[in-house]
C-alpha positions in Angstrom: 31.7 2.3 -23.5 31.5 5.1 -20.8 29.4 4.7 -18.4 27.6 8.1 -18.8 24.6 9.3 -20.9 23.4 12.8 -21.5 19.5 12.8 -21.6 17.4 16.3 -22.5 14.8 18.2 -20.3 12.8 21.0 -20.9 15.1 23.0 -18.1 18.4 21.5 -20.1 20.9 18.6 -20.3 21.5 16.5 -17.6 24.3 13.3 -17.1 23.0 10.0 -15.8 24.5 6.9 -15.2 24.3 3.0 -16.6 23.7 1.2 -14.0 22.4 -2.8 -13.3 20.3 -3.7 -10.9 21.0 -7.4 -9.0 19.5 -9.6 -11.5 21.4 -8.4 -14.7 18.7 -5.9 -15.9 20.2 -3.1 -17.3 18.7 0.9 -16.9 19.7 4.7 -16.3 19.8 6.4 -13.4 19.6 10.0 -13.1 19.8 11.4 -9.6 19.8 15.1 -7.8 17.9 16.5 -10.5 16.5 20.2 -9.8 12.3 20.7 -9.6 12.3 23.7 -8.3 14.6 26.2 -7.3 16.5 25.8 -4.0 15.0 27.0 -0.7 17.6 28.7 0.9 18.0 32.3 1.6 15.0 34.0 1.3 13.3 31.6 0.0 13.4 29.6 3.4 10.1 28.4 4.9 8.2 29.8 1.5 6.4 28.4 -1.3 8.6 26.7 -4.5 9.5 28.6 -7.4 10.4 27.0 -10.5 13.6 26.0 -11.3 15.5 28.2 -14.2 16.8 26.4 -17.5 20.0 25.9 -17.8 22.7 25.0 -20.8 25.7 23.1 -19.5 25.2 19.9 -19.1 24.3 19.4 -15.3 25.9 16.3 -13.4 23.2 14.1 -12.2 25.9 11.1 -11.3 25.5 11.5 -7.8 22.9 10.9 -4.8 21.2 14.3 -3.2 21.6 13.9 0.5 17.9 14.9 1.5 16.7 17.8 3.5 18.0 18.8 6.8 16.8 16.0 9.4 17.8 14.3 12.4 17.8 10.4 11.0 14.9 8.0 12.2 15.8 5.1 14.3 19.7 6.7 14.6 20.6 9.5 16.8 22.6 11.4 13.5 21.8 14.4 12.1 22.0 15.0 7.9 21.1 16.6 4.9 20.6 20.1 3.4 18.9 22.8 2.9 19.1 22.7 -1.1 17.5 19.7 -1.6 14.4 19.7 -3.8 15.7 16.8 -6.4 14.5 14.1 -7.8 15.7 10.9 -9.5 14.5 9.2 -12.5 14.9 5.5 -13.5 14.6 3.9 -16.9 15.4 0.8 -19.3 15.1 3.6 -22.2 14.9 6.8 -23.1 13.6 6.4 -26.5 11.0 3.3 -26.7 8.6 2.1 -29.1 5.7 2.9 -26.8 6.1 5.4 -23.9 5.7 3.7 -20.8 3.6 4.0 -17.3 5.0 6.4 -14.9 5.7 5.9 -10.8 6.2 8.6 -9.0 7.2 7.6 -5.2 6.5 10.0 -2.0 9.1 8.5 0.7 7.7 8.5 4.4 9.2 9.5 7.6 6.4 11.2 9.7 6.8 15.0 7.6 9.8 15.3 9.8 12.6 13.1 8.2 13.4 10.4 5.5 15.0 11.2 1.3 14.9 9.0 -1.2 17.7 7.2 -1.2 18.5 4.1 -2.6 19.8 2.5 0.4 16.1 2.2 1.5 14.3 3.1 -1.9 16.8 0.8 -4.9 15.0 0.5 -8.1 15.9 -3.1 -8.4 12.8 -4.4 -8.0 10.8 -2.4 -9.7 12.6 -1.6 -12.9 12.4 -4.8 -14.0 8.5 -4.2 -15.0 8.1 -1.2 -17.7 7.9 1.4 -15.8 9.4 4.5 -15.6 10.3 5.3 -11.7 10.8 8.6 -10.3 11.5 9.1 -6.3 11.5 12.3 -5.2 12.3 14.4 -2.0 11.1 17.0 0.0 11.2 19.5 2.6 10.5 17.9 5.8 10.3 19.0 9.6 10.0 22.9 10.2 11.6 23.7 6.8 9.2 22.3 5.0 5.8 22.7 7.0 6.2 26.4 9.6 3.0 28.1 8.8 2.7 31.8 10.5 -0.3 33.4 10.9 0.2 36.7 9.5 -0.8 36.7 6.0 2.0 39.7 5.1 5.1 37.4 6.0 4.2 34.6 2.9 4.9 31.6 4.9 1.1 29.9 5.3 2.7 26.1 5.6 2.6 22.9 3.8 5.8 23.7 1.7 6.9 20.4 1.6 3.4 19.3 0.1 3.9 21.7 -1.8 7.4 20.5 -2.9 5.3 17.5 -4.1 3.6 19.1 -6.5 6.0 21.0 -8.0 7.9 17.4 -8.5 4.3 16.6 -10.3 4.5 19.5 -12.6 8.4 18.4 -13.3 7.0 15.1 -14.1 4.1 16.3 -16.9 6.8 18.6 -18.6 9.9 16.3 -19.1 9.3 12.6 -18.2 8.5 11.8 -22.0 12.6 12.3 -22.3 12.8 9.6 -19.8 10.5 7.1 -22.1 7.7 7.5 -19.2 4.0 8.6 -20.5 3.0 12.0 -19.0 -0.9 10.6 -19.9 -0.3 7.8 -17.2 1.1 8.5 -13.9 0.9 6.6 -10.7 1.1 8.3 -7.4 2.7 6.0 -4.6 3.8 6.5 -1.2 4.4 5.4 2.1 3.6 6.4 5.9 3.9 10.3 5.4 3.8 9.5 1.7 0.4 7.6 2.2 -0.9 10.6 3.6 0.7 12.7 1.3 -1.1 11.0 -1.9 -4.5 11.8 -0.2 -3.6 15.4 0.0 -2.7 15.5 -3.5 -6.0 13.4 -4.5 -8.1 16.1 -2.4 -6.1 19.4 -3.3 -6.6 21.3 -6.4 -3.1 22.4 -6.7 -2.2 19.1 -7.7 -5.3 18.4 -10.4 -4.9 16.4 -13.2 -1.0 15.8 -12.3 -1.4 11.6 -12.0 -3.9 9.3 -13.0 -3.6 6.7 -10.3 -3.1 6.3 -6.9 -1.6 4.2 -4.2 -1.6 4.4 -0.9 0.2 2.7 1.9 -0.3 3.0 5.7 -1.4 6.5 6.4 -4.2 9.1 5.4 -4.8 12.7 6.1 -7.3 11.2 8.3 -4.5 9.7 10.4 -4.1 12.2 13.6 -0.1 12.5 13.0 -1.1 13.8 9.0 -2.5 16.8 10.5 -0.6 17.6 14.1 -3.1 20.3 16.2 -2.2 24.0 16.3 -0.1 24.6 18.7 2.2 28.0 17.6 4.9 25.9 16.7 7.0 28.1 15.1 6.8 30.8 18.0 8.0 27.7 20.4 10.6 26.5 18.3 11.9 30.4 17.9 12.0 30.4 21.8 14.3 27.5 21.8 16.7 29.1 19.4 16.5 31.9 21.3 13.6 34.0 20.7 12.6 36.5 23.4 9.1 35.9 22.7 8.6 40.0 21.7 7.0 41.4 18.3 4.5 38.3 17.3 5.4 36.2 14.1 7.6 38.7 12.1 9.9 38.9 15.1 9.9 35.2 15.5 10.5 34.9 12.0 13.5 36.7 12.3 15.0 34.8 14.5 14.0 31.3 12.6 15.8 33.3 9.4 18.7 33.8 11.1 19.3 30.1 12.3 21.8 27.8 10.9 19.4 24.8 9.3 20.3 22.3 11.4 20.1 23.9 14.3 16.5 24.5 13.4 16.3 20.8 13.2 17.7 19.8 16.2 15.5 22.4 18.5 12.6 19.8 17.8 14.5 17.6 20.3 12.5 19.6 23.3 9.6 20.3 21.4 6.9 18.0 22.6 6.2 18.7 25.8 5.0 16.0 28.7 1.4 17.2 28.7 1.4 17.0 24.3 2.3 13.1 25.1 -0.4 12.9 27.6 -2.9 13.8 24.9 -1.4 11.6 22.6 0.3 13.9 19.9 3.7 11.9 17.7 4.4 14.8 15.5 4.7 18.5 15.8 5.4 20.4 12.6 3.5 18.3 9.3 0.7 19.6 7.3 -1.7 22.1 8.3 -4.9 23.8 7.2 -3.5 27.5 6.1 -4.6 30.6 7.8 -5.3 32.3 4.7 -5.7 31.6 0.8 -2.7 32.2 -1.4 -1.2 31.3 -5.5 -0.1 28.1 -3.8 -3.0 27.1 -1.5 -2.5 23.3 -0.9 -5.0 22.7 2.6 -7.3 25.5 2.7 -9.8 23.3 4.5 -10.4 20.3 7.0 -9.5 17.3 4.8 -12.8 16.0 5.7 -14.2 18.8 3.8 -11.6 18.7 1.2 -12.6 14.8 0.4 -16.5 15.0 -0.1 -15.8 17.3 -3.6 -12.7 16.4 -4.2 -11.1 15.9 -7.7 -9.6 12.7 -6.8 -12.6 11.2 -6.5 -12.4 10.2 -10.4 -8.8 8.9 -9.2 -8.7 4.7 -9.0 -7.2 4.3 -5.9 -5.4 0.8 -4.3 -4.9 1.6 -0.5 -4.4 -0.6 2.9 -1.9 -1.1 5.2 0.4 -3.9 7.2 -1.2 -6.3 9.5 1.0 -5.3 12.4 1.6 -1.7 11.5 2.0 -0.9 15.8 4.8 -3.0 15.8 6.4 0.7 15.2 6.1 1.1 18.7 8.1 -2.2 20.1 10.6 0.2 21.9 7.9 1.9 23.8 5.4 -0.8 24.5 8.2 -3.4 25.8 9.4 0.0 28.5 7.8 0.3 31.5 5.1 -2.2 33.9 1.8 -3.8 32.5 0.4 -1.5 35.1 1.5 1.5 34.3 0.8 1.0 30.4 -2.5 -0.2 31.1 -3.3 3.3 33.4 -1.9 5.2 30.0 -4.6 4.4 27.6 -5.8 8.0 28.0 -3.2 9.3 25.8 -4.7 6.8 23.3 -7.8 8.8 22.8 -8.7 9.7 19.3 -6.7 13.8 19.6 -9.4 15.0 16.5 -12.1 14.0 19.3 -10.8 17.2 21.1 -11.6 16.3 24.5 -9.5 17.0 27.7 -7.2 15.2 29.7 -9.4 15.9 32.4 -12.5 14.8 30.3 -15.1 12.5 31.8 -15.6 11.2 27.8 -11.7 10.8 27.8 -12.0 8.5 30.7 -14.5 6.4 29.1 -13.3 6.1 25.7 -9.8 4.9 27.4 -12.4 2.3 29.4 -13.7 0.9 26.2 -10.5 0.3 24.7 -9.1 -1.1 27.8 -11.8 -3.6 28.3 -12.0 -4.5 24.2 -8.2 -4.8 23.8 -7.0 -6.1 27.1 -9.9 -7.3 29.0 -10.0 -11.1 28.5 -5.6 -11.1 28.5 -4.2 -13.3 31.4 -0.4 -13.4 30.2 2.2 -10.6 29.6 2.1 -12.0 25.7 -1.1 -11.6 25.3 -1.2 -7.7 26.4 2.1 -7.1 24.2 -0.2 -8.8 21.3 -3.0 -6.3 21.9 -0.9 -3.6 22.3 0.3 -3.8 18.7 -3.1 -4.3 17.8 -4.1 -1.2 19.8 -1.3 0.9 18.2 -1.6 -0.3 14.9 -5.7 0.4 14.4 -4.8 4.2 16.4 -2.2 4.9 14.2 -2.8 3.3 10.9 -5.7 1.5 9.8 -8.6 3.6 11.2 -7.0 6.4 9.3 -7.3 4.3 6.1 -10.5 2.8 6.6 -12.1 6.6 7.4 -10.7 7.0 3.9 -12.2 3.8 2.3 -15.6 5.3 3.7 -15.1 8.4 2.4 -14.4 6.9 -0.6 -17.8 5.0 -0.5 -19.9 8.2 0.0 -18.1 10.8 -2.3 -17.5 8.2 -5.3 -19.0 7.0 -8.1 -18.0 4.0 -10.5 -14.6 4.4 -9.8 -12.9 1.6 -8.4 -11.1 1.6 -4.7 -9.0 -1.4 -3.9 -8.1 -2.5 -0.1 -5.5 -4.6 0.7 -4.1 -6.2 3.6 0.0 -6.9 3.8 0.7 -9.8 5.9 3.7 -11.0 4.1 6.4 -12.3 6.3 9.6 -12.8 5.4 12.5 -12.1 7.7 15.0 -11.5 5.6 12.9 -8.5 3.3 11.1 -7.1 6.5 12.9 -3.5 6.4 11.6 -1.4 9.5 11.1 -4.6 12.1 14.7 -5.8 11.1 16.0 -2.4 12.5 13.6 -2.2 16.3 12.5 -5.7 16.9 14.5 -8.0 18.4 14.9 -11.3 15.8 11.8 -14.0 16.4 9.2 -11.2 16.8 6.3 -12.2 14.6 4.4 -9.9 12.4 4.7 -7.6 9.6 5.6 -3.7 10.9 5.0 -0.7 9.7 7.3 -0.2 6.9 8.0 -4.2 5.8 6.1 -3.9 3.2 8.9 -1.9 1.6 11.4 -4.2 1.4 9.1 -6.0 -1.2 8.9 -3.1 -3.9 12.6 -1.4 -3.2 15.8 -2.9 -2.8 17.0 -1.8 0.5 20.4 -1.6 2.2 19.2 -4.6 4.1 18.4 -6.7 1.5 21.1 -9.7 0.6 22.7 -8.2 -2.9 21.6 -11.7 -4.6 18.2 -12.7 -4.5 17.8 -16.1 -6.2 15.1 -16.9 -8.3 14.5 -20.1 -7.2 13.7 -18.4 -3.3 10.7 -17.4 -1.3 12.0 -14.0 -1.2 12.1 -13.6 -4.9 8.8 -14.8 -5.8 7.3 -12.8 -2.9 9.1 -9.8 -4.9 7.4 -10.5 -8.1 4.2 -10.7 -6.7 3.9 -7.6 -5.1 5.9 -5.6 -7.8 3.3 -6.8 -10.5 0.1 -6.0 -8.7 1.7 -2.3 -7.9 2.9 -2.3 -11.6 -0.6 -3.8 -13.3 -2.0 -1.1 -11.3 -0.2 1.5 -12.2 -0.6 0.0 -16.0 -4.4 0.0 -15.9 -5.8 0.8 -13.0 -7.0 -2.7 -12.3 -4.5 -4.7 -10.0 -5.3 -7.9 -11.0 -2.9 -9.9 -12.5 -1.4 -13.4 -13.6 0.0 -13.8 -9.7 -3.1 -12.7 -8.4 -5.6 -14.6 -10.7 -8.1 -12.6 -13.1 -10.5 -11.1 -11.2 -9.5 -12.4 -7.7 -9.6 -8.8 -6.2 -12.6 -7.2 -6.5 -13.0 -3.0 -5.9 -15.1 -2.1 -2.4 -18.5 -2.6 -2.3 -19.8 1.1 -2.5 -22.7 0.0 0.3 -19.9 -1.1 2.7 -19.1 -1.8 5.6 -18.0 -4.3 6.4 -15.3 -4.0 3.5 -13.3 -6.9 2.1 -9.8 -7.0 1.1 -7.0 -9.3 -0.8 -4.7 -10.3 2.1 -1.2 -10.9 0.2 0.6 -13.0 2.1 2.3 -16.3 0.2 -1.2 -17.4 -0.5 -3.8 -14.8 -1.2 -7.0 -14.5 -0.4 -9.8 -12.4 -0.9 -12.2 -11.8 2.2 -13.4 -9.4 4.6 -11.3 -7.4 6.4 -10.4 -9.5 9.7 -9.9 -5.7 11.6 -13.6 -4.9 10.8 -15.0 -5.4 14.8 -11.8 -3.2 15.7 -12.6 -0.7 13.5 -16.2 -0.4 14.3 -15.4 0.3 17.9 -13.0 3.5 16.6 -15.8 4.3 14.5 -18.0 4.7 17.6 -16.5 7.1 19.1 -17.3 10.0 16.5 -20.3 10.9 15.2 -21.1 9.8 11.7 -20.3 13.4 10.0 -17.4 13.7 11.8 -15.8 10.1 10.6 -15.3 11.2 6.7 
């Protein structure tokens, strides 16, 4: 039998593979299928266009490499410009009953990460009936430059953008995959959190999915919307720009650039004083200057949420329980006292205030005294400064969504959960920056249980912990993404109830290797963030 099969699209034939994932289950893969036209030549920067049909059968037998990046956590650079593909996972093409759709948004901070199955294998999840799609992106300045000047056509979020056009792919052709364009599932991760919520709050992507999931991050996380600060103009200086002729000049220059060395120019982006006031990301979404066909952010997501069309949208979101473990590398640098003295740069960057700020110094006080205050040993700061990190960078972000989702919905369900599984040898982003014996569950871990990763042992028994941790979390995500309810046989009927619309305080299941259903143990830390805006400016 060869190992090939042709399967139809609207656009035109494509060639997939048979493949098997680690337990014996058999599906088809298709990878590096086309979306949307590629962005390369003049189509650099700008919005997508569709994709043009084709007739010979296209080869989609091999990985797409991703778009132009310098790799997270390894000092290499790869990928390419023409990279707007997606891949498409399936026990069969022709069932009885067309089946639930996942589509998954991989993270990497807007500025790097593809879908690859080295860290996004379909093992896991194809052995539910499902139908997966993973899709990638343009990420970093290719995918989110936004210029000011309304005649030059480049007003940003492209890569969200990118998103939806994968959406649109989706609704037209995943009922020759066996996947039921009526029931779609938006997931993602990180970046791809955040990503979901723009999709749930923009109009451009209406009506594309049914359901959504969301996994540590928000676009009310400060690194889902990085302040103004003419990027594109300081990334055109580094390539040489002589800083004449405003945006179209600038332009120029960028147009001219060989792609990756448009990427690596972000090396010397940040400046000293942007750390001092806190800022992780430089080019990611943005609210555009000006209204266009393809208008994605045309307002504040605060804004965006209160009317959005995702608020008819079920919605399972929360995050890890030591998300800041992210950071080991740069808590564990440096003296106690000169971390301490740096809690400046922790100040909330949407709070706008100074560096010189007498509010600044006082909101670094509070969080000074409430994390560190009663600590005596060097293990109890490094505990608090995950804790710090991890409610900064992740779960007031989520939780400002869970309110907004209190005041701007009504009888549709929200689900918050808590990750605090922890399993060594499934932990994906701790195994690769934490030295072995450091407890918690990092940003990231919570991958390992839904996608079969390069790190994962290629035979999980059945009869292990790691196995039955898998099917537990792959059924709730699945039973969601089936009917919009996440409750399960592993979870019990009716163990996990939606937020209480009055909240706070909220209450969550934590899924861990016994589950529980309580309130949320972060909800003093999070009233403390929540202090420190007024109550319109929260959600």
């Amino acid at each position: 039998m060869s190992n090939t099969i042709v399967a139809r699209t609207a656009l035109g034939p494509i060639r997939g593979l048979h493949s098997e994932n680690l337990w014996g289950t058999k599906y088809l893969t298709f990878f590096k299928v086309p979306y949307a036209k590629p962005p390369i030549g003049n189509l650099r920067f700008k919005d997508p266009e569709p994709i043009e049909p084709w007739n010979d059968i296209l080869d989609c037998t091999e990985e797409s490499p991703g778009c132009s990046q310098k790799m997270m956590f390894i000092d290499a650079y790869q990928g390419q410009e023409d990279c707007l593909h997606l891949s498409v996972f399936t026990r069969n093409t022709d069932p009885k009953k067309l089946l639930p759709v996942m589509v998954f948004i991989h993270g990497g901070g807007f500025i790097c990460g593809s879908n690859a199955t080295q860290v996004y294998g379909p093992d896991y999840l194809i052995e539910k009936d499902i139908v997966l799609v993973t899709i990638n992106y343009r990420v970093g300045p290719l995918g989110f430059l936004s210029l000011q000047d309304s005649t030059l056509n480049v007003p940003g979020n492209a890569g969200l953008k990118d998103q939806t056009m994968a959406l649109r792919w989706v609704k037209d052709n995943i009922f020759y995959f066996g996947g039921n364009p009526n029931c779609v599932t938006l997931f993602g991760e990180s970046a791809g959190g955040a990503s979901v919520h723009y999709h749930l709050i923009s109009n451009l992507s209406r009506g594309l999915f049914h359901r959504a999931i969301i996994q540590s991050g928000s676009a009310f996380n400060h690194w889902a919307l990085p302040p103004e600060r003419n990027w594109a103009q300081r990334l055109a200086k580094i390539l040489g720009w002589d800083g004449n002729g405003g945006d179209a000049s600038a332009l120029e220059t960028l147009m001219k650039a060989d792609h990756m060395d448009i990427v690596k120019g972000l090396d010397n982006l940040l400046t000293p004083e942007m750390r001092k006031e806190g800022s992780l990301s430089h080019f990611g979404p943005c609210i555009e200057p000006y209204q266009s066909p393809q208008c994605m952010v045309p307002r504040h997501p605060r804004e965006m949420s209160r009317s959005a069309w995702g608020n008819s949208v079920p919605v399972l979101i929360g995050a890890n329980t030591e998300e800041g473990l992210l950071f080991y590398p740069e808590v564990k640098k440096g003296s106690e006292q000169e971390k301490l003295r740096s809690l400046k740069d922790c100040v909330p960057m949407d709070l706008n205030l100074s560096l010189c700020s007498g509010e600044r110094d006082r909101i670094a006080e509070k969080l000074r005294n409430f994390y560190f205050g009663k600590n005596t040993t060097k293990e109890e700061n490094f505990r608090s400064y995950v804790d710090l990190f991890s409610d900064k960078d992740f779960w007031h972000g989520i939780m400002r969504f869970v309110r907004s989702r209190c005041e701007n919905t009504f009888k549709v369900p929200t689900f918050l959960y808590r990750f605090n599984y922890n399993l060594p040898d499934l932990a994906f982003v701790k195994t690769l920056i934490c030295p072995e014996g450091v407890p918690g569950v990092c940003h990231g871990d919570d991958l390992g249980y839904l996608f079969k990763t390069a790190l994962t042992d290629q035979t999980v028994a059945k009869d292990s912990p790691e196995y039955r941790a898998i099917q537990l979390v792959v059924s709730i995500w699945t039973t969601f993404a089936t009917t919009g309810n996440p409750n399960c046989d592993a979870t019990r009927p009716e163990l996990w109830h939606p937020i209480a619309l009055t909240g706070p305080p909220f209450r969550c299941l934590n899924i861990s290797d016994r589950l529980e259903f309580y309130q949320l143990p972060e909800t003093e830390r999070m009233a403390l963030w929540d202090s420190f805006y007024d109550r319109k400016a929260l959600t």
